[in-house]
ZADREN-264038 format. One record per residue: x, y, z of N, C-alpha, C in turn; residue in one letter. Coordinates in steps of 0.1 Angstrom, whole numbers, padded with zeros to 4 digits, always signed. Each point is the difference from the previous one (the first is absolute). Layout:
N
XYZXYZXYZA
...
***
This chain:
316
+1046+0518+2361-0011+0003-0009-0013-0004+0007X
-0012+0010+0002-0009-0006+0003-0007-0006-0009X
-0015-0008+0004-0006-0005-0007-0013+0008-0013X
+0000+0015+0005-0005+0007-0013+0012+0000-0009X
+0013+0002+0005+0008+0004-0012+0003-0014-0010X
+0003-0010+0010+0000-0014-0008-0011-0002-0011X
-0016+0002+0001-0008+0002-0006+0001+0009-0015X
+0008+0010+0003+0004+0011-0011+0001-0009-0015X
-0010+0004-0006+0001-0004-0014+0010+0012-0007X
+0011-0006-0009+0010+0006-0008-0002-0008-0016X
-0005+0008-0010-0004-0004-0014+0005+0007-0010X
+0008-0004-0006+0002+0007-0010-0006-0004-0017X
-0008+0009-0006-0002-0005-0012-0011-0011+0003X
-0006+0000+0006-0015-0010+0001-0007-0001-0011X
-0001-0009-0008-0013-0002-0010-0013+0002+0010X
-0001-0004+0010-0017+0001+0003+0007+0003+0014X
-0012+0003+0012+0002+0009+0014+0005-0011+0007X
+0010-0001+0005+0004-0008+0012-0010-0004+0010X
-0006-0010+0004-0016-0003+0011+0001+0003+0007X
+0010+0005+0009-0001+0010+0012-0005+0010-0001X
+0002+0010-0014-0002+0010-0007-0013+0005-0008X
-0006-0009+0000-0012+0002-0011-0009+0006+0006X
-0005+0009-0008-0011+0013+0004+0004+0010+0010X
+0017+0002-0004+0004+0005+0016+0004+0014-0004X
-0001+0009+0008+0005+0012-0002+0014+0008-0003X
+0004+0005-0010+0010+0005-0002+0005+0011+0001X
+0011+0003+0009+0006+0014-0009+0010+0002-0009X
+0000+0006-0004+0007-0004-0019+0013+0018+0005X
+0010-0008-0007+0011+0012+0001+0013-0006-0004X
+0012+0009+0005+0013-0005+0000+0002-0003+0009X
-0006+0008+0016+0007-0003+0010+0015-0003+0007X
+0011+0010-0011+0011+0002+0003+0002+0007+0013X
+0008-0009+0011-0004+0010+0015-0009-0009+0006X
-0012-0004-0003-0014+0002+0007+0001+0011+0013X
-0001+0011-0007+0004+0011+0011-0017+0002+0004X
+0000+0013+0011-0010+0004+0007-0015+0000-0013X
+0001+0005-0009-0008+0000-0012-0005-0010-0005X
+0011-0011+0000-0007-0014-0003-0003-0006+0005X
+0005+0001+0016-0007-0005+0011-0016+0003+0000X
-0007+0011-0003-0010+0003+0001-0008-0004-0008X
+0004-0004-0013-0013-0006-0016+0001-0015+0010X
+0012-0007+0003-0001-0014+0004-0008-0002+0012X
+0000+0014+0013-0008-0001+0006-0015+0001-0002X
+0001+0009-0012-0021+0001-0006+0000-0014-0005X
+0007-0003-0006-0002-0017-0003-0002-0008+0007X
+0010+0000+0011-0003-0014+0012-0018+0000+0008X
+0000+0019+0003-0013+0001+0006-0012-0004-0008X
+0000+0000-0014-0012-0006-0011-0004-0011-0002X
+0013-0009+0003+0003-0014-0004-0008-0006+0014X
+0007+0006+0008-0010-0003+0017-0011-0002-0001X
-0003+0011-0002-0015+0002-0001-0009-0009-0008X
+0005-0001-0016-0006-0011-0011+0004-0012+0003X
+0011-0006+0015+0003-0012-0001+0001-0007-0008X
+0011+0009-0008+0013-0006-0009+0013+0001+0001X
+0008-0003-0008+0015+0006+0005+0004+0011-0005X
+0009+0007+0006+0008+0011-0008+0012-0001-0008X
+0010+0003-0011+0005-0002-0007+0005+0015-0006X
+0014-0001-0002+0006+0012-0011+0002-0006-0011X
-0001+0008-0010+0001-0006-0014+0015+0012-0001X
+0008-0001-0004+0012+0003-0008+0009-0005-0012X
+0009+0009+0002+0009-0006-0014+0016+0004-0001X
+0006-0012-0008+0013+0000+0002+0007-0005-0013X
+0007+0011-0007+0009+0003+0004-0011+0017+0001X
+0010+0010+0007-0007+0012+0003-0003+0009-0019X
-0012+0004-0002-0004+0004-0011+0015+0007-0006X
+0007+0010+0010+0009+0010-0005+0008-0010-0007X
+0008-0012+0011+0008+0000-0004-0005-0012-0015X
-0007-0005-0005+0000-0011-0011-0004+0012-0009X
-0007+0015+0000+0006+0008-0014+0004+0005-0004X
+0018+0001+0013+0012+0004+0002+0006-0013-0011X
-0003-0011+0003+0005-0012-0007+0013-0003+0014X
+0000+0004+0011+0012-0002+0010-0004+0006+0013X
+0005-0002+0008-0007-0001+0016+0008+0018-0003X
-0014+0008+0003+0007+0015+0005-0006+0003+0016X
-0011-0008+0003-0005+0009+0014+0001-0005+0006X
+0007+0007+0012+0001-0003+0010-0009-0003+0015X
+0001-0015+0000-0007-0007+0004-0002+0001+0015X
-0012+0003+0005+0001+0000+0015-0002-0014+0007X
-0005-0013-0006-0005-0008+0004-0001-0011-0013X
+0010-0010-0003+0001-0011-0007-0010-0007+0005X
-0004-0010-0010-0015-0002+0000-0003-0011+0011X
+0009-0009+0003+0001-0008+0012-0002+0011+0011X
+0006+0016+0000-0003+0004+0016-0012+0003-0003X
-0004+0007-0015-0015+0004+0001-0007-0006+0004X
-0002-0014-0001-0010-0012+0000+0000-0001+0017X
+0012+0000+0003-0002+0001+0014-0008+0007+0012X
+0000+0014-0008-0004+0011+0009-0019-0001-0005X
+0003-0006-0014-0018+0005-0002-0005-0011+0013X
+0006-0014-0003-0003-0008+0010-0004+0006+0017X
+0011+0009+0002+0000+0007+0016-0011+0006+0001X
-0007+0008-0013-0012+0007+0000-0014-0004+0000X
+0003-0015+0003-0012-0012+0005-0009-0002-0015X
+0008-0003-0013-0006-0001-0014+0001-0016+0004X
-0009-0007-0006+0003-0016-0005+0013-0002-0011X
+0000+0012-0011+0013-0010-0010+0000+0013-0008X
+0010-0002-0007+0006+0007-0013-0002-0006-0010X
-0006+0008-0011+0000-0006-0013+0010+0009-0009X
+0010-0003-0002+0014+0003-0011+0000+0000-0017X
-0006+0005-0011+0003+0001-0010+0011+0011-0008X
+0003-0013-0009+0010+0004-0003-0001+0012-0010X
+0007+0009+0004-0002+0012-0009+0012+0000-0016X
-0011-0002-0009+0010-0003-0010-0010+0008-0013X
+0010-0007-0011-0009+0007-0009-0014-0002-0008X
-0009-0014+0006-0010-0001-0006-0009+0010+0013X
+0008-0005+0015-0011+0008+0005-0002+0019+0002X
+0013+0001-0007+0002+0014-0004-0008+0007-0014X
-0003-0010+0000-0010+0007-0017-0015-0001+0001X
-0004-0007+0014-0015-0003+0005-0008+0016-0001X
-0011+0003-0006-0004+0011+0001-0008-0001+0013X
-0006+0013+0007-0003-0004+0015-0014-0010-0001X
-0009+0006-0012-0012-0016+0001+0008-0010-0004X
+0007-0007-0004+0006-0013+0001+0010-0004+0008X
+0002+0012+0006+0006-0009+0021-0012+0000+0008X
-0008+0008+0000-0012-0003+0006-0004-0014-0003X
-0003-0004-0013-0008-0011-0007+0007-0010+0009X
+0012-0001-0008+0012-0009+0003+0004-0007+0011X
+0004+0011+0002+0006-0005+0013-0004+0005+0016X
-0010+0010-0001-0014+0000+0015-0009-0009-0002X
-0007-0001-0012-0013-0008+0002+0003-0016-0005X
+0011-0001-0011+0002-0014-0003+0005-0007+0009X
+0016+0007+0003+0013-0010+0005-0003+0003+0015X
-0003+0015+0003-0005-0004+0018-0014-0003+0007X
-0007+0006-0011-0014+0001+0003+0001+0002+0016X
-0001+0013+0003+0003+0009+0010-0015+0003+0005X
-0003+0003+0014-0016+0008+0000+0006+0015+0005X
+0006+0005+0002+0005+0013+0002+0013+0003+0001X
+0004+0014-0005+0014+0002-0001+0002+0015+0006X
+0010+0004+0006+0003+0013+0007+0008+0001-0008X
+0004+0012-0002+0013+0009-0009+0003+0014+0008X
+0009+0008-0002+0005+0012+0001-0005+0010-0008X
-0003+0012+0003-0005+0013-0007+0009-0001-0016X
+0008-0002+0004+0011+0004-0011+0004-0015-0007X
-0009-0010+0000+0002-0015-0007+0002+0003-0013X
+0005-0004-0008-0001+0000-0019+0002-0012-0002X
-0006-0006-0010+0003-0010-0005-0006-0006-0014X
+0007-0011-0008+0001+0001-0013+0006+0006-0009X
+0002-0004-0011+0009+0007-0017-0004+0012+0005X
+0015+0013-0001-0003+0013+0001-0003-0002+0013X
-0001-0001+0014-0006+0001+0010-0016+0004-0004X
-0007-0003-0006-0014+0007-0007-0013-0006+0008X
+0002-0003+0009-0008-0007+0013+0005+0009+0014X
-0013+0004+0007-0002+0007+0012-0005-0004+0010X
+0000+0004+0014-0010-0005+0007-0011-0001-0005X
-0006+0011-0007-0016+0001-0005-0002-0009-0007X
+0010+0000-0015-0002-0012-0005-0005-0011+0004X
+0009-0003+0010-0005-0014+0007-0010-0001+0008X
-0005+0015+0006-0015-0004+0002-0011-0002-0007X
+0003+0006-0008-0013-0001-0010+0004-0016-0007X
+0009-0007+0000+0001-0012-0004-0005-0011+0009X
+0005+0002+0010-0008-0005+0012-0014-0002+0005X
-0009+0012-0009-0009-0005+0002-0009-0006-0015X
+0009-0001-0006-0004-0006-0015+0003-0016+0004X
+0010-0004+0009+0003-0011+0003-0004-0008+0011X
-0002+0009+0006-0007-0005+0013+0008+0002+0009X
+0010+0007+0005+0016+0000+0010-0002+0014+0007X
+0000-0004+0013+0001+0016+0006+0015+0008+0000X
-0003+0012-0002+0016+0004-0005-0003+0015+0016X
+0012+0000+0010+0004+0008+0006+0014+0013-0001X
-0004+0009+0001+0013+0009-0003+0007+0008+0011X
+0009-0003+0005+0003+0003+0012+0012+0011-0001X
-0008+0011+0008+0007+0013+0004+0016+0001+0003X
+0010+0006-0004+0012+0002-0003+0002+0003+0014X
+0012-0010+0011+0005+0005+0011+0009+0008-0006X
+0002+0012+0008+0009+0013-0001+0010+0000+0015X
+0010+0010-0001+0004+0005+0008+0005+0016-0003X
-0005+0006+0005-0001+0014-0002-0008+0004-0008X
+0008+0006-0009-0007-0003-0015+0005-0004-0009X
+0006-0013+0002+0009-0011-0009-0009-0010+0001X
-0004-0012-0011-0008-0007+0002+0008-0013+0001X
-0001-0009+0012+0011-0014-0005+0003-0004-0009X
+0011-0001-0006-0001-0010-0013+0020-0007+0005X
-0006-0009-0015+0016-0007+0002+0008+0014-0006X
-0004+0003-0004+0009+0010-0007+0008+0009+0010X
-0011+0009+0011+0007+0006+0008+0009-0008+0009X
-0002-0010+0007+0008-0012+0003+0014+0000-0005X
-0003-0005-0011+0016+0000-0012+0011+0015+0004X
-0013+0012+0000+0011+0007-0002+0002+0008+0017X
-0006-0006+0011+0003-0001+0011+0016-0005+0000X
+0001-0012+0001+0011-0008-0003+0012+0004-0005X
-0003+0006-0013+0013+0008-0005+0005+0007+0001X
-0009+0006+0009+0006+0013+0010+0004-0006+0011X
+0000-0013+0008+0005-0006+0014-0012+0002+0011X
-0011+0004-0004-0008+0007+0009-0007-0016+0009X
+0004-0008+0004-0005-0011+0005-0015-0001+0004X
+0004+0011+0016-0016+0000+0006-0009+0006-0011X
-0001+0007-0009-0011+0004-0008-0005-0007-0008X
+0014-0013-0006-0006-0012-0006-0012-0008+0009X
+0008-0004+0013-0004-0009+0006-0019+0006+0006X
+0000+0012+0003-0011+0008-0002-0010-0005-0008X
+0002+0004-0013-0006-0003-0011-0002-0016+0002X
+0007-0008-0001+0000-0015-0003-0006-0006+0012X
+0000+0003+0015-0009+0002+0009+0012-0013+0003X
+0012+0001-0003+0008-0011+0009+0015+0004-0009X
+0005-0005+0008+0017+0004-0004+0005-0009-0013X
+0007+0012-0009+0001-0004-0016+0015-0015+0005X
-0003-0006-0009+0011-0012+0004+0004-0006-0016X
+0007-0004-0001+0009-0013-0007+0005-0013+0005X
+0002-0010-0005+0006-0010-0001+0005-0009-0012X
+0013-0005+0007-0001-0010-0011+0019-0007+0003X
+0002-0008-0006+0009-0010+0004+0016+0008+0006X
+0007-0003+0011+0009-0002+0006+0015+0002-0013X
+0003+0008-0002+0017-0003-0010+0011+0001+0006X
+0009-0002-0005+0012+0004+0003+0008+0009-0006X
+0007+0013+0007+0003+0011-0004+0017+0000+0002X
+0004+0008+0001+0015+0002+0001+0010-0001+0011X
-0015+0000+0013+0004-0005+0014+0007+0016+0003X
+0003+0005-0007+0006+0012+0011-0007+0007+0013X
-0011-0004+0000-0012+0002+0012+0008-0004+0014X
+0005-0015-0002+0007-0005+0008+0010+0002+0006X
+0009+0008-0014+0014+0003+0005-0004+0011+0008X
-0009+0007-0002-0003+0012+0014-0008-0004+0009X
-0006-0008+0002-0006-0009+0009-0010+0003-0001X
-0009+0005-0006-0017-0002-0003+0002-0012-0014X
-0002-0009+0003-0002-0008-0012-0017+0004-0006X
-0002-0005-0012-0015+0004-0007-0006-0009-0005X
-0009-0005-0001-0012-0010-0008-0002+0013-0013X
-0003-0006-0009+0005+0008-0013-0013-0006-0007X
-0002+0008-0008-0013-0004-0008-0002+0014-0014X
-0001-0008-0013-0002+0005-0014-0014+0005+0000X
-0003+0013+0002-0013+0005+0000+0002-0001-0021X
-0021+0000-0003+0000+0006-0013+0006+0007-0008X
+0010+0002-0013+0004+0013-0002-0010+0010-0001X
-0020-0005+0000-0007+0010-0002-0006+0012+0017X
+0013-0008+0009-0004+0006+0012+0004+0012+0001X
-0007+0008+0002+0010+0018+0003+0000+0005+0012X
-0003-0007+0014+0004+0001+0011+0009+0010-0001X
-0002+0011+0007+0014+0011+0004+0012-0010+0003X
+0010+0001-0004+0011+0000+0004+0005+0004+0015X
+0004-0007+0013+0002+0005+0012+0001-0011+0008X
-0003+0004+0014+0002-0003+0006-0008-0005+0009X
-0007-0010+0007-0013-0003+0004-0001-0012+0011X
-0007+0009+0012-0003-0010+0013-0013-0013-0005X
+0005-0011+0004-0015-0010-0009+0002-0012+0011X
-0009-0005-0002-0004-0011+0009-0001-0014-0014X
+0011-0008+0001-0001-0009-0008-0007-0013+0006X
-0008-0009-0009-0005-0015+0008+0007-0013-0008X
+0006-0004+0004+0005-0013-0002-0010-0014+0004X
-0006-0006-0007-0008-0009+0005-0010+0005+0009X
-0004-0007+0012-0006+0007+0008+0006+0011+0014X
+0012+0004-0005+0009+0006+0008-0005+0017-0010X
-0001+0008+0012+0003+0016-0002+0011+0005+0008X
+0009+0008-0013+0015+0007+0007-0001+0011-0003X
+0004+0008+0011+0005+0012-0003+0010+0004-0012X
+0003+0007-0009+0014+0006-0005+0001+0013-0008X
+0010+0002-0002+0005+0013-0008+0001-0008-0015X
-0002+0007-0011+0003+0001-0012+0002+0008-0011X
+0009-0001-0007+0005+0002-0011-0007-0002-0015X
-0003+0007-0010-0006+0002-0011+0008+0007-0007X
+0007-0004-0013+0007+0009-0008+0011-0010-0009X
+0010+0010+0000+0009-0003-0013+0012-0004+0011X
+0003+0006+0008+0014-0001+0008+0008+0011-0005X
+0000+0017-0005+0010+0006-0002+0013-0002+0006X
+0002-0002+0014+0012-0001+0005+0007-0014-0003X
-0003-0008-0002+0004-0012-0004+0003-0001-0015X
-0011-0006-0007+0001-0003-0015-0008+0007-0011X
-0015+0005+0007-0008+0009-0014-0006-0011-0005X
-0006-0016+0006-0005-0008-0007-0013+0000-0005X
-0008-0009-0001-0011+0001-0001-0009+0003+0013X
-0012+0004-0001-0008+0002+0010-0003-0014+0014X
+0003-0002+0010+0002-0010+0009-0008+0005+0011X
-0006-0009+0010-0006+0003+0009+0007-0010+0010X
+0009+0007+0012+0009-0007+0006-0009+0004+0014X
-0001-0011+0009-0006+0003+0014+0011-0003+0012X
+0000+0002+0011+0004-0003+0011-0009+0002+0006X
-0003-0018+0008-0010-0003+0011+0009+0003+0012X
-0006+0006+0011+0006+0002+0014+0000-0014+0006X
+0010-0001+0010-0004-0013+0009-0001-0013-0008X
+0008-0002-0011-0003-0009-0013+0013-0006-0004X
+0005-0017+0001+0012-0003-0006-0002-0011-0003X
-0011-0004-0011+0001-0014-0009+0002+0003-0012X
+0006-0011-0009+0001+0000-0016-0018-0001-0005X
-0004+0011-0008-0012-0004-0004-0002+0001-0016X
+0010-0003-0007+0002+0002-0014-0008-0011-0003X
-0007+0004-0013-0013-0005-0011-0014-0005+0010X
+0000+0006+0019-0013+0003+0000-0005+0014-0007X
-0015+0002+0006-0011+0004-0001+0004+0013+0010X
+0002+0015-0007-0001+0009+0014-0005+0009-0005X
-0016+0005+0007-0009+0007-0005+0006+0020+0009X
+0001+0008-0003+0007+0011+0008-0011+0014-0003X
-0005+0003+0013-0013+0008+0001+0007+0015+0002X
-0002+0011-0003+0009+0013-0003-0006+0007+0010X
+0003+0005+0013-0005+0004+0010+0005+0016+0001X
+0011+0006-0004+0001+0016+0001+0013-0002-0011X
+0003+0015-0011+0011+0004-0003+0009+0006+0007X
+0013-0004+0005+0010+0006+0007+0007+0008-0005X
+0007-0003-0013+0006+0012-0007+0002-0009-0015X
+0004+0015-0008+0001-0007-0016+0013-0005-0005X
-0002-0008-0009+0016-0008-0002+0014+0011-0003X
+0011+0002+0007+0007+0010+0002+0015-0010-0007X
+0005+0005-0006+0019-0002-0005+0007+0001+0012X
+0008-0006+0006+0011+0006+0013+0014-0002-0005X
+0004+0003+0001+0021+0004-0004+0007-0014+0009X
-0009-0008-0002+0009-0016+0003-0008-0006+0015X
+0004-0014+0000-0007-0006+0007+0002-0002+0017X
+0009+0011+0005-0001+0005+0011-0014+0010+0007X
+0001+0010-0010-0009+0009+0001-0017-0007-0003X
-0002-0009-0009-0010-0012+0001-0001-0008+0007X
+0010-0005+0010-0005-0008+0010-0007+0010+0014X
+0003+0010-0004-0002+0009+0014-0018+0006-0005X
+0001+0001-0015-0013+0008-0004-0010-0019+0007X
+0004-0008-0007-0009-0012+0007-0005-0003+0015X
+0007+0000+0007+0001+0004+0014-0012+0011+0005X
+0003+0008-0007-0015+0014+0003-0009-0004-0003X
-0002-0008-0019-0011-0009-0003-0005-0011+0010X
+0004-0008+0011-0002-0003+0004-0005+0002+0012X
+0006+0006+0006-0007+0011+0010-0016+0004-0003X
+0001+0011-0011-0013+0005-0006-0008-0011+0001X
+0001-0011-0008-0008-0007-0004-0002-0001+0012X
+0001-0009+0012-0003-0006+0011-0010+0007+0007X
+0004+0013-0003-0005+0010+0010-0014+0002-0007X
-0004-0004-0012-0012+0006-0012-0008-0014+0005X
+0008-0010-0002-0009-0010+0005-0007-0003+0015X
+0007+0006+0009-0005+0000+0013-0012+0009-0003X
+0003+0013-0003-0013+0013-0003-0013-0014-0007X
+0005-0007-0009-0008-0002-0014-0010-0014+0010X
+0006-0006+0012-0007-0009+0007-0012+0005+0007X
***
């Protein structure tokens, strides 16, 4: 970790601005992803804050609006808030500010999140947003809104132009349903770096082993909807990067379980159960297929490995 990222202020719920933070410029969002789109409001941020020799800052919120008036996690998350905070970090912001999205601050009309929580709790001197920002009870707050509040308050307010591709405009949304189709590179496109997961090492049924690809195993979200298949990725273990093939799905040929994300690192034979293994999704190889017993499976694995190898040499 270098020493801007050590610096990274992380706040949740601040009664008053963190001193790193005061008078510092925001960009205000979800930043699910921080894909190419929100790369761009954090970059009109960082370049303002430069300039006014202040800091830069995202303002966000968690839990995600959908899911707390779902009453239960439905969306599918590109980026838990620990990676989010990470990546705003990569986009050279000073800190995140995190409120909790609940129900007093769901009933704020948009002049009383202005009041509240821009001019009281952060007392901000400028804020960037997205064309398409809403915010407050009813979403009844606009970009415009907020400029014309802005200058009732004294806060410069910026609205920064929708990155597109084609004529699709970035969003987490297209993202999501990139993904559910397996479409990797078009995530990774959009996100302006390869869609990834992580999270703790389990222990599975070991049948990986009895065919000789053993697997590092890991419980994605039930709100993940990653296609189901087959996929070349580049996993990191600590500060180690591995090549492998992976597995996402149920296991028709086996048992029909729950959804599992099983990997095989290449060139790889340590026990690494209840680390840390983050797995970056580098091309789809094929979709999760039933085979008529685990002969015919050990041979379709074999080709997955192959492919993969061969996606990741292309993918270097």
């Amino acid at each position: 970790m270098n020493a801007k990222a050590q610096n990274f202020v992380v706040a949740v719920d601040p009664v008053e601005p963190p001193p790193a933070l005061r008078r510092a410029v925001y960009a205000i969002g979800n930043f699910d992803g921080v894909h190419r789109g929100h790369q761009a409001v954090l970059g009109l941020a960082r370049a303002r804050a430069i300039a006014a020799g202040v800091a830069s800052a995202a303002l966000t919120f968690e839990p995600h609006p959908a899911d707390f008036f779902a009453g239960r996690p439905v969306v599918f998350r590109l980026t838990p808030f620990a990676q989010k905070a990470a990546a705003i970090a990569q986009c050279g912001a000073g800190g995140v500010i995190s409120l909790s999205f609940d129900g007093a601050l769901a009933s704020l009309s948009a002049q009383a999140f202005v009041e509240e929580v821009l001019v009281r709790q952060l007392d901000l001197s400028a804020v960037v947003v997205g064309a398409d920002f809403h915010f407050g009870k009813g979403r009844s707050g606009s970009p415009e809104f907020l400029q014309r509040a802005g200058e009732r308050f004294d806060f410069a307010v910026v609205i920064a132009d929708k990155v597109e591709e084609g004529t699709e405009a970035i969003s987490s949304t297209a993202i999501r349903r990139a993904l559910e189709r397996g479409d990797a590179a078009l995530a990774a496109h959009m996100l302006g770096r390869r869609y990834s997961v992580s999270g703790e090492v389990i222990g599975g049924q070991r049948l990986g082993r009895t065919l000789g690809v053993p697997t590092a195993n890991i419980a994605l979200p039930p709100t993940n909807r990653l296609a189901f298949g087959v996929y070349a990725v580049k996993a990191r273990l600590g500060e180690r990067c591995l090549g492998g093939v992976a597995s996402f799905g149920v296991r028709p040929t086996v048992d029909h379980g729950a959804p599992l994300l099983e990997t095989f690192l290449f060139d790889f034979d340590e026990d690494i159960y209840s680390h840390t293994l983050e797995v970056e999704f580098v091309a789809r190889i094929r979709p999760e297929l039933k085979f008529d017993g685990l002969e015919p499976l050990k041979r379709a694995m074999a080709d997955d490995i192959a492919a993969a190898r061969e996606a990741l040499r292309k993918a270097s």
